[in-house]
Structures are given as C-alpha cells and as structure tokens.
C-alpha positions as CSV (number, residue, x, y, z in Angstrom):
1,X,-159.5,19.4,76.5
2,X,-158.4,22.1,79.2
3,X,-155.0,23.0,78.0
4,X,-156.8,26.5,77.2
5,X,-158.0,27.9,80.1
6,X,-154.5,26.2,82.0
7,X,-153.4,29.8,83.9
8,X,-150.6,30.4,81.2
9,X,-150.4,34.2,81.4
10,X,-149.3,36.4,78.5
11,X,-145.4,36.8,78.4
12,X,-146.0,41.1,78.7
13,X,-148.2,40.7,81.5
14,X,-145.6,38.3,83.1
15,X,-142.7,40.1,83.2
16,X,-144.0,43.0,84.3
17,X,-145.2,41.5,87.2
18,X,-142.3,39.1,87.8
19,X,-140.6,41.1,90.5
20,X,-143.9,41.6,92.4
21,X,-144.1,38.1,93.2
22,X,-140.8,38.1,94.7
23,X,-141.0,41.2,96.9
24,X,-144.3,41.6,97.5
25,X,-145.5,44.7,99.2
26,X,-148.1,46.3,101.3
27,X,-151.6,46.2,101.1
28,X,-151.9,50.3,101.3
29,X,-148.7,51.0,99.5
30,X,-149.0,53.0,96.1
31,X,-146.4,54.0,93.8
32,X,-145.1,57.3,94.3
33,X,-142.9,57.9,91.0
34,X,-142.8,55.7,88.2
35,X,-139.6,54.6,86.1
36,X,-140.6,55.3,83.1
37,X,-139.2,57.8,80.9
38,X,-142.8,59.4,79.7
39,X,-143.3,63.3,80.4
40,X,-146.6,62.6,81.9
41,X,-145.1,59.8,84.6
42,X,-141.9,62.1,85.1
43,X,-144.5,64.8,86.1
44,X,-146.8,62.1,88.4
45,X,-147.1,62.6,92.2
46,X,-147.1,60.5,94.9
47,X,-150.4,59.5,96.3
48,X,-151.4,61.7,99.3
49,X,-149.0,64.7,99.1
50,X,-151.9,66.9,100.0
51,X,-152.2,65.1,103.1
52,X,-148.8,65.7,104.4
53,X,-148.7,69.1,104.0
54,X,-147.3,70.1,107.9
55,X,-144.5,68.7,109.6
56,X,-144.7,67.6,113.4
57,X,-142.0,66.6,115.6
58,X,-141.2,64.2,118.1
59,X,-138.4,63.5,120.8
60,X,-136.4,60.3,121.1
61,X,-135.6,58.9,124.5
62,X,-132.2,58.1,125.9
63,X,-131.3,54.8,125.7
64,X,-130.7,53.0,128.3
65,X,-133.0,54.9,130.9
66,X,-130.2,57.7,130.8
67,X,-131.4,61.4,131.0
68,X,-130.3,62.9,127.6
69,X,-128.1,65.8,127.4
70,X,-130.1,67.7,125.4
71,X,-133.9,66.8,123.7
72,X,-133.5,65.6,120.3
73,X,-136.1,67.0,117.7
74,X,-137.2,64.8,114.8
75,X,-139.2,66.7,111.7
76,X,-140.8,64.7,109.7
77,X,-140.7,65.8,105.8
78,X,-143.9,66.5,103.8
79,X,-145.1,63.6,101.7
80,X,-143.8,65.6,98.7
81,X,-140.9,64.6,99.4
82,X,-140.7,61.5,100.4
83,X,-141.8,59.3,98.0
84,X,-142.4,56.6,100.1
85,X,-145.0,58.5,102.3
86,X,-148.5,57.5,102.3
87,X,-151.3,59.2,104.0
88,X,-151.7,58.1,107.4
89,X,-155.1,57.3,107.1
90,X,-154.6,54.6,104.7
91,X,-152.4,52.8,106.9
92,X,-154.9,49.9,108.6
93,X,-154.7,47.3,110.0
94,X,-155.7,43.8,108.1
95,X,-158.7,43.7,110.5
96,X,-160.3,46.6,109.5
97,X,-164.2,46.4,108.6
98,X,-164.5,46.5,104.2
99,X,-166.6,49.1,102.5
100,X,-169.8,46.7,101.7
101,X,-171.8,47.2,105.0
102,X,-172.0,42.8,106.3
103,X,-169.0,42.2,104.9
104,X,-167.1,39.2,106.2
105,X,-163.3,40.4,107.7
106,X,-160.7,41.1,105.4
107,X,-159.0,37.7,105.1
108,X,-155.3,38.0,106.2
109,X,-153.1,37.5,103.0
110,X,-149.7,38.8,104.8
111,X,-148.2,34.7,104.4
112,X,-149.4,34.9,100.2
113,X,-147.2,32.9,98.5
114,X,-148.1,32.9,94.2
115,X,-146.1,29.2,94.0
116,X,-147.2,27.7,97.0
117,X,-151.2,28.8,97.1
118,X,-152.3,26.1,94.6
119,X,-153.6,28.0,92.2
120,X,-156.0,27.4,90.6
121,X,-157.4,24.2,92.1
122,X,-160.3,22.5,89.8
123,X,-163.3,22.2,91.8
124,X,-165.6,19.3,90.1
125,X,-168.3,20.6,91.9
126,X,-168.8,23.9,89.8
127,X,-169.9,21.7,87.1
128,X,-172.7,19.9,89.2
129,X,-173.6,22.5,90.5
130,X,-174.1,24.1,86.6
131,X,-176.1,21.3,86.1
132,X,-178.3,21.5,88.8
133,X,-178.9,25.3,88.4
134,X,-182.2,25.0,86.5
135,X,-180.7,27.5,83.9
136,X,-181.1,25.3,80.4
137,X,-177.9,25.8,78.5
138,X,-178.2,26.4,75.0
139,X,-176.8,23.9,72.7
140,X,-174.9,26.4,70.2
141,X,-171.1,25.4,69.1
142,X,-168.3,27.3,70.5
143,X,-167.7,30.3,67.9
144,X,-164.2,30.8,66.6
145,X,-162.6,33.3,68.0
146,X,-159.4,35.6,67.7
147,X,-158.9,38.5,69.4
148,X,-156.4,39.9,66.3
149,X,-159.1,38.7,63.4
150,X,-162.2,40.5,61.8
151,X,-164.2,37.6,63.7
152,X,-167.5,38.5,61.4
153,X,-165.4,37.9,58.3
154,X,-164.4,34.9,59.3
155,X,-165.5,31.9,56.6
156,X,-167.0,29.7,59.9
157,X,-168.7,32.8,61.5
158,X,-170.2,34.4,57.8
159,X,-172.0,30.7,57.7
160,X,-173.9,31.4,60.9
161,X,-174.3,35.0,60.9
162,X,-177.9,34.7,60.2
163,X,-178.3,33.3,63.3
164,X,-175.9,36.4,65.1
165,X,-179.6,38.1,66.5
166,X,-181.4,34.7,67.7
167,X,-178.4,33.7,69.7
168,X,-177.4,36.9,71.3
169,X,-173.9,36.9,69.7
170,X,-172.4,40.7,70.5
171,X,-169.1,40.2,69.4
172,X,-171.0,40.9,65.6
173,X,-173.9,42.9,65.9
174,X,-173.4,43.6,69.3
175,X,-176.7,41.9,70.4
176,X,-178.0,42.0,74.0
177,X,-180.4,40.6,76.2
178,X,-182.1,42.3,79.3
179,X,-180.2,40.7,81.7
180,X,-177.1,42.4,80.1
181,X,-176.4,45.9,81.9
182,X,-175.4,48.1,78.8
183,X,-176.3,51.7,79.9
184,X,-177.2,53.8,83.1
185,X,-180.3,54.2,84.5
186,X,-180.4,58.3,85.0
187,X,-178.7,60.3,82.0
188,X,-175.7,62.2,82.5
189,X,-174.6,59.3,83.9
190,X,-171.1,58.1,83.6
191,X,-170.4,54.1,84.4
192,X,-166.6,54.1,85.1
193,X,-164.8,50.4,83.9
194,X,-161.6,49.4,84.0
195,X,-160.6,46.2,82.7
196,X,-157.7,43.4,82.8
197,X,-155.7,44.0,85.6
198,X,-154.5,44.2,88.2
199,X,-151.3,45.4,87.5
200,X,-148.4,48.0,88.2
201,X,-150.5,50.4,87.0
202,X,-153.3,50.5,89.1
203,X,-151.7,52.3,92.0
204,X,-151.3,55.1,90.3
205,X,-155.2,54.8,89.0
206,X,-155.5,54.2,92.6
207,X,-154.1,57.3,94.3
208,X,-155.7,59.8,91.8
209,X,-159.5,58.2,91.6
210,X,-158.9,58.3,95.5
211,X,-157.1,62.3,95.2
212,X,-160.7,63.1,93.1
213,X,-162.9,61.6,95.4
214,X,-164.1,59.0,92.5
215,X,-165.8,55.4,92.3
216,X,-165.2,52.7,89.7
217,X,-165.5,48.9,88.2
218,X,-162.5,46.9,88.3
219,X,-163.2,43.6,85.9
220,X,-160.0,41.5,87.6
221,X,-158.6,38.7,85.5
222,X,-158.0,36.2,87.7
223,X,-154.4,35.0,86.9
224,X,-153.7,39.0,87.4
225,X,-155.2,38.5,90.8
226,X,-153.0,35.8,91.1
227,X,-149.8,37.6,91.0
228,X,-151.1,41.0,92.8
229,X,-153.7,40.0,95.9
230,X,-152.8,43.1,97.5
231,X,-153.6,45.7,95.3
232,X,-157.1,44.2,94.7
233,X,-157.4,44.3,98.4
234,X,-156.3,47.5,98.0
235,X,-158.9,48.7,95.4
236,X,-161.4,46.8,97.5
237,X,-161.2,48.9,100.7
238,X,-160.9,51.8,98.5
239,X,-164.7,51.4,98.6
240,X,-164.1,50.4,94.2
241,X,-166.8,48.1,92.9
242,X,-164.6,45.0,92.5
243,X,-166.3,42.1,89.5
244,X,-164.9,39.4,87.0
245,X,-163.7,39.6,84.1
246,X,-162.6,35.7,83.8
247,X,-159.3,33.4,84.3
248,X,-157.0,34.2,81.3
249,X,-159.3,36.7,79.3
250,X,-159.8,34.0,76.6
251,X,-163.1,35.0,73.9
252,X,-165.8,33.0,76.0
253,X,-167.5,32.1,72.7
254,X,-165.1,30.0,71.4
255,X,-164.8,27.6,74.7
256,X,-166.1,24.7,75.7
257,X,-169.3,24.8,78.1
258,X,-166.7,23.0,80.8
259,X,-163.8,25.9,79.6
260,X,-166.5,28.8,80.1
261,X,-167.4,27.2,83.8
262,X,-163.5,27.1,84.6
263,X,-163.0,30.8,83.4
264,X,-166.1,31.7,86.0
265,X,-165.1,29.4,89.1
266,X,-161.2,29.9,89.4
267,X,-161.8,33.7,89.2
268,X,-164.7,33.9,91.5
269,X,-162.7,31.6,93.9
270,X,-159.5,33.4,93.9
271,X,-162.0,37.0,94.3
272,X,-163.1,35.5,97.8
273,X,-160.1,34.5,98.8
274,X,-158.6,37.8,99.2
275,X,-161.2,40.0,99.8
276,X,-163.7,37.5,101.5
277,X,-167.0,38.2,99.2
278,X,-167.7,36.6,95.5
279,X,-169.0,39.1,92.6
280,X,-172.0,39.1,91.1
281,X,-170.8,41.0,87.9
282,X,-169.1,40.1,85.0
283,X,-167.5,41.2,81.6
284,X,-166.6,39.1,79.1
285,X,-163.4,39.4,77.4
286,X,-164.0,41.6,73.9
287,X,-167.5,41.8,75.2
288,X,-167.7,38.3,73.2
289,X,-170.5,36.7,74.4
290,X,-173.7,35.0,72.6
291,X,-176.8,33.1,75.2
292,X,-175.1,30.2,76.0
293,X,-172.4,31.7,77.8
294,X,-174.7,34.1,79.7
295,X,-177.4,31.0,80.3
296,X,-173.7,29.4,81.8
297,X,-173.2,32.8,83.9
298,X,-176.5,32.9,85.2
299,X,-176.2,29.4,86.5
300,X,-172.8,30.7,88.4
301,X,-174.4,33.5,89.6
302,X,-173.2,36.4,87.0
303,X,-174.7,38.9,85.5
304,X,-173.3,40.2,82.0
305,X,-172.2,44.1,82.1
306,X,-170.8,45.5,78.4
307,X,-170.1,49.1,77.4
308,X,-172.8,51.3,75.8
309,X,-172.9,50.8,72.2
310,X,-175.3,53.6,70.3
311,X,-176.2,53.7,66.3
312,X,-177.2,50.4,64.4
313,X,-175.8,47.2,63.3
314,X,-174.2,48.7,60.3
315,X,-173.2,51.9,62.1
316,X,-172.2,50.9,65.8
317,X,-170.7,53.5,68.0
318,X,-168.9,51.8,70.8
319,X,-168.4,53.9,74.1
320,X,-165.0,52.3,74.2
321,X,-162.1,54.7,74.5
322,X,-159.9,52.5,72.6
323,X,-157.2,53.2,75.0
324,X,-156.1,49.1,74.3
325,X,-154.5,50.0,70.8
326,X,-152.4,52.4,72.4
327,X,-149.4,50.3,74.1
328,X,-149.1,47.8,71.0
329,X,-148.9,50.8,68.8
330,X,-151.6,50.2,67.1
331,X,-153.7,53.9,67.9
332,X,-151.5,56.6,68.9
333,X,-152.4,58.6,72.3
334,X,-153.7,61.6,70.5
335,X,-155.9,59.1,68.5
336,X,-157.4,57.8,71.3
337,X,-158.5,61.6,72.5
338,X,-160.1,62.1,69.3
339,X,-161.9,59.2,69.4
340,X,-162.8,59.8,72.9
341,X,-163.8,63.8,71.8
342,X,-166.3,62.1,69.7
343,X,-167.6,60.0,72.6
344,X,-168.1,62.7,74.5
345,X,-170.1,64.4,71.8
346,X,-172.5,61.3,71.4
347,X,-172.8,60.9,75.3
348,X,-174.1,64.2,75.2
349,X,-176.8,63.6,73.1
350,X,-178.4,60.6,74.8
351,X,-181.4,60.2,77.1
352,X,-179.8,58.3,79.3
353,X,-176.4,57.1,81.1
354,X,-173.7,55.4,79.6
355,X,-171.3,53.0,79.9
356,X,-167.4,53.2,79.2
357,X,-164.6,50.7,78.9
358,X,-161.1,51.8,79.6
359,X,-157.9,49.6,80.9
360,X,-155.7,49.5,83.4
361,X,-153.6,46.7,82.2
362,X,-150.7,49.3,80.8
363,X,-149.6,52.8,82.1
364,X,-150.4,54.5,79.3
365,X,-153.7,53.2,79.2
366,X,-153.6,54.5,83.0
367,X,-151.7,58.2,81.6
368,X,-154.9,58.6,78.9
369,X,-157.3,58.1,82.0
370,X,-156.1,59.9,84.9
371,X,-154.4,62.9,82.3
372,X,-157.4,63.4,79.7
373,X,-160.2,61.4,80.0
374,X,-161.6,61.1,83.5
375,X,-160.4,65.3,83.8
376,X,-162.3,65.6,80.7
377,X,-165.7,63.4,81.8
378,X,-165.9,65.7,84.7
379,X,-165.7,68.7,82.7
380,X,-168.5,68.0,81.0
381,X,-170.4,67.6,83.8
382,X,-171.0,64.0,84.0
383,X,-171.2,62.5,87.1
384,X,-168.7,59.4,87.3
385,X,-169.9,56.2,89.1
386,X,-169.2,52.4,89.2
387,X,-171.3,50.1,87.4
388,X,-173.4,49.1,90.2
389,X,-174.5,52.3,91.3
390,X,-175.1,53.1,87.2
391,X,-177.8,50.2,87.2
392,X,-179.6,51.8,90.6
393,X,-178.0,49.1,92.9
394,X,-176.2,49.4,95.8
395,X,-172.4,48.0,96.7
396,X,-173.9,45.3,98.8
397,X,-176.1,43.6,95.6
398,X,-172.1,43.9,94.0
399,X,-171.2,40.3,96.2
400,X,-172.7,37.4,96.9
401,X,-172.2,37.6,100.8
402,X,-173.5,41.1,101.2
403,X,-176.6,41.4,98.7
404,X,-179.8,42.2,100.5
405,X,-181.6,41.0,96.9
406,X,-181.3,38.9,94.4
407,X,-183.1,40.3,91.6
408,X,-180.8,41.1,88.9
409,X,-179.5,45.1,88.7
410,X,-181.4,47.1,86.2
411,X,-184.6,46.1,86.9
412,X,-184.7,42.2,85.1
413,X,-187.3,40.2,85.9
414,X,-184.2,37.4,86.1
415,X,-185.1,35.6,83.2
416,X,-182.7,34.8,80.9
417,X,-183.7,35.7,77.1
418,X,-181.7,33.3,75.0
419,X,-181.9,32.3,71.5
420,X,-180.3,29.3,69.7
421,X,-181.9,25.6,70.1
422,X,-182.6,24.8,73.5
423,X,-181.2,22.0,75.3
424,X,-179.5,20.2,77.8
425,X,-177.2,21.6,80.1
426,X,-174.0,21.1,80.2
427,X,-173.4,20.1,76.2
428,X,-171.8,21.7,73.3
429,X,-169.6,21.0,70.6
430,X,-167.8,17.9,72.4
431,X,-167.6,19.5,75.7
432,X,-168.6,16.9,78.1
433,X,-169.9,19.6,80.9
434,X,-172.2,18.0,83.8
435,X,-171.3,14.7,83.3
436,X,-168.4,15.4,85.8
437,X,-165.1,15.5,83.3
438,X,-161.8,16.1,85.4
439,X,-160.5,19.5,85.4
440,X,-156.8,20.4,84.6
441,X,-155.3,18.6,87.8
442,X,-153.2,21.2,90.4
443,X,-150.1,19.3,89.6
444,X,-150.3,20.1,85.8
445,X,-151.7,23.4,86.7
446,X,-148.2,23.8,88.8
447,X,-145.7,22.8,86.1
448,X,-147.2,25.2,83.8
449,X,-147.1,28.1,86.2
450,X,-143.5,27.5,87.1
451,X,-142.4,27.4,83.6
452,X,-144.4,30.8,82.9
453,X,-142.5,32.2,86.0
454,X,-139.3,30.9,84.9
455,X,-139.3,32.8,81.7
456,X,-140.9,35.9,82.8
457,X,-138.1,36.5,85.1
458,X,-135.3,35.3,81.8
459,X,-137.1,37.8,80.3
460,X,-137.2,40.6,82.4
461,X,-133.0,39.7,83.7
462,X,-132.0,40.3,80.1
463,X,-133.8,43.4,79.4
C-alpha cells in the first residue's frame, strides 16, 4: 500500500548529491566557483568577496617559547581570491540564537549521518492524531496523476471534471479555497518561492539573495533534506522563510489518505529535526491539490500556498516562470525570459501582489533566477518578500514553536471550504487511514535507501 511514498529519490537528484553524503560540509560553507562549463557559472563569484576587500596581518610565535629572529608577517588574501573564503560573519557557532524570535537552539547536526539516522521512521500516531483532528476528510477518490500527462485529458479525469469546481481540484481549473494563500496582500508585491530542493544549487541562490539583501520561501522536499541538513540550516539562519513541500514530491491527489499523511509527517519531522521548529506552510507538488488533501493538511497543521494564477478557466495565466522545462530541455533559457517578460507585464497590471514559483532544484534554474529574473523583479520596482510576509504575517506564525497566533495567514476565518461528499475521516478509495494501518517499517525503508545510494554513486563513478 506504501511502496509509493518509500523515500526512493529520483536517480538525477541522487547522483548529484551522492558525494555530499560522503563528505559533508559546513553549515556556513557556500560554493565559491562552480564546475560547470556554462558562461554564466564560469563568470559566478564567491559568496562574500565584498566583504574581504582589505587584508590584515598577523605574527606567528616561535615555537618552542624561543624568541624569533625576526617577526614573521602573514597577509591574508582578499576573499576574491580565495575561493574558499567566506565572510567572517557567517562563521557561527552551532549555538547561535535562529532568526524566528523564541526559537528553540539550533539542534547540533555536526554527528549527521544520511545511513545511520533512520530515516524516515513511520510514526502511527500521525494518523490518530488525523483522526482526532476534528477536520472531516472528504471522501473523494485519489485522482490519477502524472506529472508528464495532460492530467485534464485524461479518460478517468474527463469523467469527473464536472465535479473539478465543487471539489477544489487546481491541478484543472486551478480552483482554490480561502484557506489557500494565492496572492499578496499589498500590490507591488512580489512573493519570492523556490521549490524542490535542497540541492547543490542553493548555495549559490544563497550567497547572492544574501549579497542583495533579499528574503524568500524555500518549499524543502524532504528526502532532499535528507541528503543536505546543512544547507537547510543554512538557509534557515539566513533569516529564509523555510515550509514543506512533501516527502518525494509525488501529485498528492493521486495518493491514498494514509500516503498524503506520510508525505506531511516525514517532512515535517525531518524540518524539526535540523532546524528545531515545524512549518506551518505548504505547497503541493504541481500545485495538485483538490479538498481532501487540504481538509488532510489542515488536520496536520498546513496551510496550502500556490502561485498567483490570473485570467479564467479557459485562459489561465500562471505566475510560474517555467524555469522547470529548462534542464530537461524541454523550454530553452531564452524561452523562459519571454515567458517571464510577459509575467512581468501582467504583474504590472494587477491590484494587488503576486505570487511566483521558481526552482532551485537545478543550476540553471538557479542561473535564470539570480542572472535575469530576481535583477529584473527589482527593476521594475517590485519589492521581493517571502510568502509569509506576502500574506501580512510575520516569521514567527511561519513555525509551529514560534507562532504568537493561530489564525491562518491572509486573514481566514480557519475554516476549511471543501467540496466533494462529506465524510468520515480517514477513508478514501481503499486507503485504510485512522484505523491505525502500519506504515512502511524502518527496515524496509532502509533497504530501499541503500539500494538508491548504491546506484547513485554507480552512476555518478562512471560518468
């Protein structure tokens, strides 16, 4: 029943994060250069050259207690060039107090080990504890789902699209509810997302949002977590708005009710564990969502954030830079500008904020946002901000342990709008959720981890 959301993470996600888990490396570390062979990374600099601009010097003892001969001089180089320097600020100790004001201590992940932290273990609890929410789960039937497929042409999606409006499906129509953060609350308003990692490439997102002075949204995947708990610590004492963005970015509406609450719990789990607080945001993968999976995120505590959408049902205009399409080959680079030349032309015209997906899964998803798009959003005047602060909340509401309220951001009542028939919770299209069904056991969990590991690094030995 599980063997979908068991942590098997994609083979090009793998390998390029294969020799991170065995040589991990520090929590303030950020790449300086970057081995690719693109003119834009061959150009990149490293994080914090501004702030080594002027040498100082030093004078080494004699060993021994000996008087030396002569004072020895040591000059330290600008960070130019040393690609290995980082700004002396940003080198802290583990102890340091996180952005959120209340925030519990930076727990200590210096001993992380991916193979020996047990991840993820199934706790049977999360399921209880779904079913003793209060929040009635609708009993609609897991949606098929492909992330490659025209979903709404589908034969089994065509018979229910009639339905697509009463049971807040987004991934065709693009239906919300008013628990769903889709827009900002002042215009000009930019609310700056970046989804699916962590990964290599968020250093270098890193260093320049920090270079610019500039606040975003990471939605983490948990198995990315997984493999990189330092750079979300990282990102997290950045002062970045840190949220979910599930287990193994499966489309939500095609699991289980039991799948759905696994997605929520291992990545909410894994989120406290290296930065000590649990997220009260969420994106679905695809933005694929419909009511039962939000009335199965309010119960854990999430609150649903997509990316502005503007026109109508049969005309959508997604604020979604489309910056995914670029790595498979799919859009080339200089599509993706055009299409994000014509999202600046729409932002312009609305009332209020906006929302934006973007990526930092790939570098050139990372290139496209630090090179064109972020430059160009501040050219036009738009004031950049992560999601929380786009919705008029502040970073404590972002976490569980820090909130000060509990009323959901952008001004909902807290009551979840759903459509569909409603029901018990916990039931759906076989899934045997709140009746306390066993989650994948750590053992199995294990085996399939190790075998992902073992190939990524066959992979990446022979390339």
């Amino acid at each position: 029943m599980f063997s979908r959301v068991l942590p098997v993470l994609a083979v090009s996600c793998a390998v390029a994060n294969a020799h991170h888990a065995a040589a991990p490396y520090h929590l303030v570390a950020r790449q300086g250069t970057s081995t690719t062979s693109s003119a834009s990374h061959a150009a990149s600099t490293p994080a914090g050259s501004a702030s080594h601009s002027s040498s100082s010097t030093t004078s080494a003892a004699a060993p021994g207690g000996q008087t030396p001969s002569s004072t020895v001089t040591v000059s330290f180089p600008p960070g130019s060039t040393a690609s290995d320097a980082v700004p002396l600020d940003k080198i802290v100790p583990i102890a340091v107090q996180p952005t959120p004001s209340g925030a519990p201590a930076l727990p200590d992940i210096s001993t992380w080990s991916a193979m020996q932290s047990g991840y993820p273990s199934a706790d049977p609890t999360w399921i209880a504890d779904v079913k003793n929410s209060g929040v009635s789960i609708p009993t609609l039937e897991p949606r098929y789902f492909d992330p490659g497929a025209d979903n709404c042409n589908v034969p089994a999606n065509q018979a229910r699209a009639a339905n697509n409006e009463k049971e807040g499906y987004w991934t065709c129509g693009h239906y919300v509810r008013d628990t769903d953060i889709t827009e900002c609350t002042t215009s000009k308003t930019w609310g700056s997302s970046f989804d699916d990692g962590p990964s290599d490439s968020t250093t270098k997102l890193l260093a320049y949002l920090d270079q610019q002075k500039i606040k975003t949204t990471f939605f983490t995947v948990g198995s990315a977590v997984y493999w990189r708990p330092w750079t979300l610590q990282e990102a997290y004492m950045d002062g970045h708005q840190i949220a979910v963005h599930t287990w193994n970015h499966h489309g939500l509406t095609n699991l289980t009710n039991d799948e759905v609450i696994a997605e929520f719990g291992w990545t909410k789990k894994i989120i406290k564990d290296v930065l000590g607080v649990t997220p009260v945001y969420f994106r679905p993968p695809y933005g694929d969502i419909d009511d039962r999976v939000r009335a199965i995120a309010k119960a854990m505590d999430l609150t649903p954030v997509m990316w502005t959408v503007t026109g109508d049902v049969d005309h959508p205009f997604p604020f979604d830079t489309f910056d995914f399409s670029v790595p498979g080959g799919e859009a080339t680079a200089t599509e993706a500008v055009g299409q994000f030349q014509k999202l600046i032309a729409q932002a312009e015209t609305l009332g209020k904020g906006f929302i934006v997906l973007e990526h930092d899964l790939y570098w050139q998803q990372v290139d496209l946002a630090v090179g064109y798009f972020l430059p160009a959003a501040a050219q036009a005047g738009f004031k950049v901000v992560p999601v929380y602060e786009c919705a008029g909340q502040e970073l404590v509401n972002a976490y569980i342990e820090t909130r000060t309220t509990t009323s959901l951001p952008g001004g909902s009542t807290g009551t979840n709008s759903t459509g569909g028939t409603s029901g018990g919770t916990g039931t759906n299209g076989g899934s045997t959720g709140g009746t306390g069904a066993a989650l994948p056991s750590l053992d199995a969990v294990k085996v399939v981890l190790a075998a992902v590991v073992a190939g990524a690094f066959a992979v990446a030995a022979a390339l």
